[in-house]
N, C-alpha and C positions, 0 to 999 in steps of 0.2 A: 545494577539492573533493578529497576520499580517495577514493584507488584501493581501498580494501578495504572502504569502505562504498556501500552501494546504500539507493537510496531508492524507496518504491513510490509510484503510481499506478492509479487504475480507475475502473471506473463502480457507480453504488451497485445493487443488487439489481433496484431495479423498470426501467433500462435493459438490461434481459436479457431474453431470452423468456420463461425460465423464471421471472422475477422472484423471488420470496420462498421458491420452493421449491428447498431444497437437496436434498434427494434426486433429481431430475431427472437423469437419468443424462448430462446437458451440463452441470449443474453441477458433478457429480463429477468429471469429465472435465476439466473447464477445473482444477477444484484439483490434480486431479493433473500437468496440466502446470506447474501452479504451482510445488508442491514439486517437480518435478524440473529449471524452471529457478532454482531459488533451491539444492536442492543443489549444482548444476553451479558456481554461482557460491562458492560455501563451499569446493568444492574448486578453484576459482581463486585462493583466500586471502582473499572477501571476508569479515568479519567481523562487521561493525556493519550494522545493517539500520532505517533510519528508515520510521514509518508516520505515516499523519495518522488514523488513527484510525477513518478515517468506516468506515461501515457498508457491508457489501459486500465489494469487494477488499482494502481496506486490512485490517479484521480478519481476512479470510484468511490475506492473506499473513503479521502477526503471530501468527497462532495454529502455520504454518508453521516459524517462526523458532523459536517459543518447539519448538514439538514436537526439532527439529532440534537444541536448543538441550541438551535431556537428553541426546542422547550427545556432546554440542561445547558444555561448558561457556566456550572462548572467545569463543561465538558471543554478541551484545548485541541485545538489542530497544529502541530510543530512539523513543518519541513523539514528535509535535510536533502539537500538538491547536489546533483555532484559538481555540477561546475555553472553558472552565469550562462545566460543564452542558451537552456536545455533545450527548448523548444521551438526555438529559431526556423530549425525545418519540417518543425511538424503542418500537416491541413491548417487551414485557418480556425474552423469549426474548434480543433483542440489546442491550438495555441489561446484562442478566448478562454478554452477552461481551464486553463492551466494559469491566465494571468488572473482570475478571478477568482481561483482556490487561493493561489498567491499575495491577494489584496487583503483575502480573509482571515486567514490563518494566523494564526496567538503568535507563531514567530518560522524565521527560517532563517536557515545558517546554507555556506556554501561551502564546500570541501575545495573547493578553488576556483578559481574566478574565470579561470579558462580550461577547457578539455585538455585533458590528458588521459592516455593512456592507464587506465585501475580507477579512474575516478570514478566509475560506477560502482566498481567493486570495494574501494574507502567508505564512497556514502551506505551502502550496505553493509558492511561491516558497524560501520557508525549507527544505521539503524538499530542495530539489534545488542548493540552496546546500551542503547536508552531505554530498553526497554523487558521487562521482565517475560512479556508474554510474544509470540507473532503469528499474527493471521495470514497463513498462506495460501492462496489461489495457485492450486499447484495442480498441472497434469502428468504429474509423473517422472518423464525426462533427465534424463543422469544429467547431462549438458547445461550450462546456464546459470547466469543470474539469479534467478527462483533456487533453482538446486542448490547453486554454495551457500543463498542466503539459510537456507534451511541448516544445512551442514556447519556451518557458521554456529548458527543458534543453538544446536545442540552441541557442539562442542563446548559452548559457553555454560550450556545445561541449563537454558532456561526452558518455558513450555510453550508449546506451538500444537497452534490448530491449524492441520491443512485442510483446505476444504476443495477439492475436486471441481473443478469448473464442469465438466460434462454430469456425470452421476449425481453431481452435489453430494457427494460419501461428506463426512467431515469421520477425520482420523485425529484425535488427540496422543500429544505427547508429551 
């Protein structure tokens, strides 16, 4: 695990209140605490920023990176997608963002080329293997993806900022 890399985590759009609408002035909100803890960490000296891609927080937080990225060209966007064709069935609107993150990004690796069963859970895993630090968009919830990646990272004992989508709290650990 790298100190200068962070890896993200969250919950996808429809566990929000606001669900699919991004104009909701809590989803703005919650972006803009976004980018302002992932500046904080750029002027830490992180550099490399791993996403898994999914729809929701992760392409947030990549679309963040890249933005940050045109005045910090040392800054990197690395995928780690769980399997080929993620977004096959997503809206159109987010299958664009997602091919467009994907065009941009310093690199991306695939945990399999086809769905299976834990391939969410490998590329998670794999996340937080790259990365020293993870930025979590977490509401809480024993259940899920969010959660084990969390549980995951601390059993590895690296540090993790969760940041509360509703409250915007951010809890370091």
């Amino acid at each position: 695990m790298l100190d200068n890399c962070c890896a993200f985590t969250g919950h996808r759009p429809h566990k929000f209140p606001w669900r699919y609408n991004e104009a909701d002035s809590r989803c703005v909100a919650l972006k803009s605490a976004m980018t302002e803890q992932i500046t904080k960490m750029v002027e830490d000296g992180v550099t490399d920023f791993y996403s898994g891609g999914a729809d929701g927080v992760d392409c947030w937080a990549s679309l963040i990176v890249l933005e940050l990225r045109q005045k910090n060209p040392a800054l990197k966007l690395h995928l780690i997608l769980p399997h080929e064709g993620q977004a096959d069935k997503w809206s159109d609107p987010a299958q664009e963002r997602y091919l467009s993150i994907l065009k941009q990004a310093d690199s991306a690796e695939y945990v399999s080329h086809e769905y299976y069963d834990g391939c969410m859970l490998d590329r998670n895993h794999r996340l937080v293997e790259s990365a020293g630090l993870l930025l979590a968009v977490y509401n809480g919830e024993r259940r899920g993806g969010t959660a084990a990646t969390i549980r995951y990272a601390r059993k590895l004992g690296g540090r993790i900022i969760i940041l509360n989508p509703i409250s915007l709290e951010i809890i370091r650990m």
